[in-house]
C-alpha positions in Angstrom: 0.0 0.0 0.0 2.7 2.3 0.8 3.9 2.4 -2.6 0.7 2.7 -4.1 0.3 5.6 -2.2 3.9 7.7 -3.5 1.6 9.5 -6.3 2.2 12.9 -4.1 6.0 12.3 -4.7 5.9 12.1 -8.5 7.4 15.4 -10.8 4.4 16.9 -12.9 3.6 14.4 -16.0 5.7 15.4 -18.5 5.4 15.6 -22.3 2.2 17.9 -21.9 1.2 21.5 -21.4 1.5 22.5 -17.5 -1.5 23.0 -17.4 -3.1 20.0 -18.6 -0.7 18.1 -16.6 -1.7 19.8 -13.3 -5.1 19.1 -14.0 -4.7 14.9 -14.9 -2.5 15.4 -11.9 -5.0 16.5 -10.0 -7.1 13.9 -11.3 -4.9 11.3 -9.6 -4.6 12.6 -6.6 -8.3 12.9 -6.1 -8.7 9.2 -7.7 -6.5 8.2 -5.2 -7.5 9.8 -2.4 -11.1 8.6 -2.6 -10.0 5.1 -3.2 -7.8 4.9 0.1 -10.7 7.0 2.0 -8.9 9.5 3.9 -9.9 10.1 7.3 -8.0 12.3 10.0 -6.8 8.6 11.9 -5.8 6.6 9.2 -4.4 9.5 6.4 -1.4 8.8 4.9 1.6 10.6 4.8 1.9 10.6 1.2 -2.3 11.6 1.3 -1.2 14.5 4.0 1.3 15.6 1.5 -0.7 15.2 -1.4 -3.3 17.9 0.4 -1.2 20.3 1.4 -0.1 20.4 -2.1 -3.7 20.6 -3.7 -4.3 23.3 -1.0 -1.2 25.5 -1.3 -1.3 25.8 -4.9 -4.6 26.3 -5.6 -5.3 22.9 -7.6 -8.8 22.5 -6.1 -10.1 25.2 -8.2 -10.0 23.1 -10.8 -12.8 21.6 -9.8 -14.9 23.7 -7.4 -15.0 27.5 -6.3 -13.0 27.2 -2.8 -11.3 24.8 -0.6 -14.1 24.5 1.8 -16.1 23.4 -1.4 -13.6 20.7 -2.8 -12.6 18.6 0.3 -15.9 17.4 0.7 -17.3 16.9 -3.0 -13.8 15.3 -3.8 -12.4 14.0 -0.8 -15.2 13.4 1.3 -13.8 15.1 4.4 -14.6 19.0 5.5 -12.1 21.4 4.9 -11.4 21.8 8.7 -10.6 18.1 8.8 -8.3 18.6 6.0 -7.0 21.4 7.5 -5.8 19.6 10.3 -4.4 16.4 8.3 -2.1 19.1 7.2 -0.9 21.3 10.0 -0.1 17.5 11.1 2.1 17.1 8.4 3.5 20.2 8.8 4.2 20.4 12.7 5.5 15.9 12.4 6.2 15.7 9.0 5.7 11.8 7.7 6.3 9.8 11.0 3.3 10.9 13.0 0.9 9.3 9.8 3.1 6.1 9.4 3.0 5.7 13.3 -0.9 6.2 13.6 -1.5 3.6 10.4 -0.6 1.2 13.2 -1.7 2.3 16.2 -4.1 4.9 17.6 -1.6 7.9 18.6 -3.3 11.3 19.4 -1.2 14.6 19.1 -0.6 15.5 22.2 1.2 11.7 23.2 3.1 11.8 19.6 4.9 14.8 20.7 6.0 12.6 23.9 6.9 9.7 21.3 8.7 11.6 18.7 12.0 11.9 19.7 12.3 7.7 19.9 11.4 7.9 15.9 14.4 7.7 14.2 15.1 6.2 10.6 11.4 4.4 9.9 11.8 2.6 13.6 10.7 3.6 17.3 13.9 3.6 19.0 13.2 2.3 22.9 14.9 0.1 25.3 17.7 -0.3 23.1 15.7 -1.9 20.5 14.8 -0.4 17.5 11.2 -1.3 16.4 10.3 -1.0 12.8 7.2 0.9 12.2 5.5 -1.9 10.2 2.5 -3.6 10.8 4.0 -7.0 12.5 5.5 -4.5 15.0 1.7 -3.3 16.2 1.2 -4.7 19.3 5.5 -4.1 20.1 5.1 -0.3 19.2 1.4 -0.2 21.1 3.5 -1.2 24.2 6.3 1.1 24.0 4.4 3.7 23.4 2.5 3.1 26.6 5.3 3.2 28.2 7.2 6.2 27.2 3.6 8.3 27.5 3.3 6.8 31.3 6.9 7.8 32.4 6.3 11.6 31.1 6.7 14.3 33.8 3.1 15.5 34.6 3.3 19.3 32.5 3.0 22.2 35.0 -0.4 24.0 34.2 0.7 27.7 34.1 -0.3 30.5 35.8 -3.5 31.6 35.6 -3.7 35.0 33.8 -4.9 38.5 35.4 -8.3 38.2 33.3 -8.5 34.4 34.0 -8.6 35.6 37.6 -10.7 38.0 37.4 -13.4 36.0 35.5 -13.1 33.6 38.1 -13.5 35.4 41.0 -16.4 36.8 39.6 -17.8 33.8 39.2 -17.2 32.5 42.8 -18.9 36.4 43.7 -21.7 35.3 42.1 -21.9 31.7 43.8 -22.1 33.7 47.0 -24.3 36.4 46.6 -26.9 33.5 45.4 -26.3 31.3 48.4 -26.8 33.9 50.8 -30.0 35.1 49.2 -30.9 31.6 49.6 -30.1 31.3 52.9 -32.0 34.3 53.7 -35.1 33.1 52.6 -34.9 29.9 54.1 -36.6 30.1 58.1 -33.5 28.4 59.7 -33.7 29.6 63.5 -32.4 32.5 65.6 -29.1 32.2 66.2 -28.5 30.7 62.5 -29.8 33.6 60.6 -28.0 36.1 63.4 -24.6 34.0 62.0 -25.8 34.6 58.8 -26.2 38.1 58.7 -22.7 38.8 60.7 -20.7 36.9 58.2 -22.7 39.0 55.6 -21.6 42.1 57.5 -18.4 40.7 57.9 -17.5 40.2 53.9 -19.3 43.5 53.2 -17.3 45.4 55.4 -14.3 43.9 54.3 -15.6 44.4 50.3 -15.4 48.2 51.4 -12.2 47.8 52.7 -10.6 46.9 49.6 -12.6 49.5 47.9 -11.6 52.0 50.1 -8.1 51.0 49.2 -7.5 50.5 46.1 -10.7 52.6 44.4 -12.1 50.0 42.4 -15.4 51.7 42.5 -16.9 55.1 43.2 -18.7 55.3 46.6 -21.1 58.3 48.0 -18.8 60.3 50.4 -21.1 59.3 53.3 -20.1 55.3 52.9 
């Protein structure tokens, strides 16, 4: 299959006018394409290649009046899928499409696996596994493996807006469980605890106010 698949490395056809050798090109491509069924999981790298190439030079308007047009008609993916078949290809290059025709590899764990690919073989353990398909279930494993013994990423720091959104969220969380409270007939001394913690974070609210002058207050507050 794989060299079925090398029509995205061939030169233009020769011996006719470039442009009716893009178009018969394009032809092939297309012919190809639909015959091997792309889909995002089991794309090709010579299919990934074959897109980008369609896309970037404008091929597809051969056939229909925009990108977004084509892929589905001809390909029979969306052009967001084939979008992102490509920025695969361009972020990984081949080895992230010839590692996912045998096993199921998102993104994110590919960049963990990466730097073992080395020369058309997962390098690990010492042992370098061939990416074919009677190496599956090998290459499953090791894969595993390297994507369990990652360092845990450090989430970053949460931005000044992302903390402010969130705070204001957690604002509104209280403001409705003290109305609720309020409303609910819960005894004496439970709704006099009630109403001095209110006092309590409200007096405190106008501290920081007071402050900082985060809002405008009448002069008598």
């Amino acid at each position: 299959m794989r060299r079925l698949m090398e029509f995205s490395m061939h030169p233009p056809i020769p011996d006719l006018p470039a442009e009716l050798a893009e178009a018969l090109q394009l032809g092939i491509i297309v012919g190809q394409n639909q015959s091997f069924a792309i889909v995002a999981g089991r794309c090709s790298a010579a299919q990934a290649e074959a897109l980008l190439r369609i896309r970037e030079s404008r091929l597809y308007l051969r056939c229909a009046s925009s990108w977004k047009e084509f892929c589905p008609a001809y390909l029979h993916i969306s052009s967001s899928q084939a979008d992102r078949i490509i920025r695969l290809w361009q972020l990984h290059g081949p080895a992230i499409f010839e590692l996912r025709q045998l096993i199921r590899i998102s993104p994110q764990d590919f960049q963990a696996v990466e730097p073992f690919i080395k020369e058309n073989a997962l390098h690990f353990n010492d042992e370098a596994i061939e990416l074919d398909p009677q190496n599956a279930e090998k290459i499953a494993g090791a894969v595993d493996e390297i994507c369990r013994n990652q360092p845990p990423k450090e989430k970053p720091e949460p931005t000044i807006p992302d903390r402010v959104s969130a705070l204001e969220k957690m604002c509104q969380t209280i403001v409705f469980e003290f109305r609720h409270l309020a409303e609910i007939d819960c005894g004496g001394e439970v709704r006099f605890n009630l109403g001095l913690t209110l006092k309590c974070v409200a007096d405190a609210l106008q501290h920081v106010n007071r402050q900082h002058g985060l809002y405008p207050t009448d002069s008598n507050d």
